[in-house]
N, C-alpha and C positions, 0 to 999 in steps of 0.2 A: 197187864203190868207184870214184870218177871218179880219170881218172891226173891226171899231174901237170898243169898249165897250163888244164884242164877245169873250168869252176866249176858250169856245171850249166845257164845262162844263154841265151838267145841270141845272139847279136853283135849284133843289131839292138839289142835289149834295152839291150844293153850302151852300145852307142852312145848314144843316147835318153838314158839316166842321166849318161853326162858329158857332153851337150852342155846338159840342164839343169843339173848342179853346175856347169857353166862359166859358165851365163847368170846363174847365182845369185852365183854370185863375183863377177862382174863388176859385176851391181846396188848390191852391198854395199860392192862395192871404190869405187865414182864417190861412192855415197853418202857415206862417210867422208872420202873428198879432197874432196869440196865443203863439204862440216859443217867441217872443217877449216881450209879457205881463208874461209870465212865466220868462223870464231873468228878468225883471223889480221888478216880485215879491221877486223871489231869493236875487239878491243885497238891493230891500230897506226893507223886509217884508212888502208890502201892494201890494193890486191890483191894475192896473194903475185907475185912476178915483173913485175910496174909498175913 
């Protein structure tokens, strides 16, 4: 049975997994605030912060 704090992993491993869940956030994250600021521009004609 692995103790506590032990997942089974390796730290490498581990790194590797949240530096792509981060890249992946962040791809989604621009993606949204720009879809976003493009709906913004659409309805008022300006850019948000113009």
């Amino acid at each position: 049975m692995a103790r506590s704090g032990q997942t089974g992993y390796p730290f490498r491993q581990i790194l590797v997994a949240a530096a792509l869940q981060g890249a992946i956030f962040a791809v989604v994250k621009t993606a949204i605030d720009r879809g976003g600021a493009r709906a913004f521009e659409r309805w008022t004609g300006e850019w948000p912060g113009d």
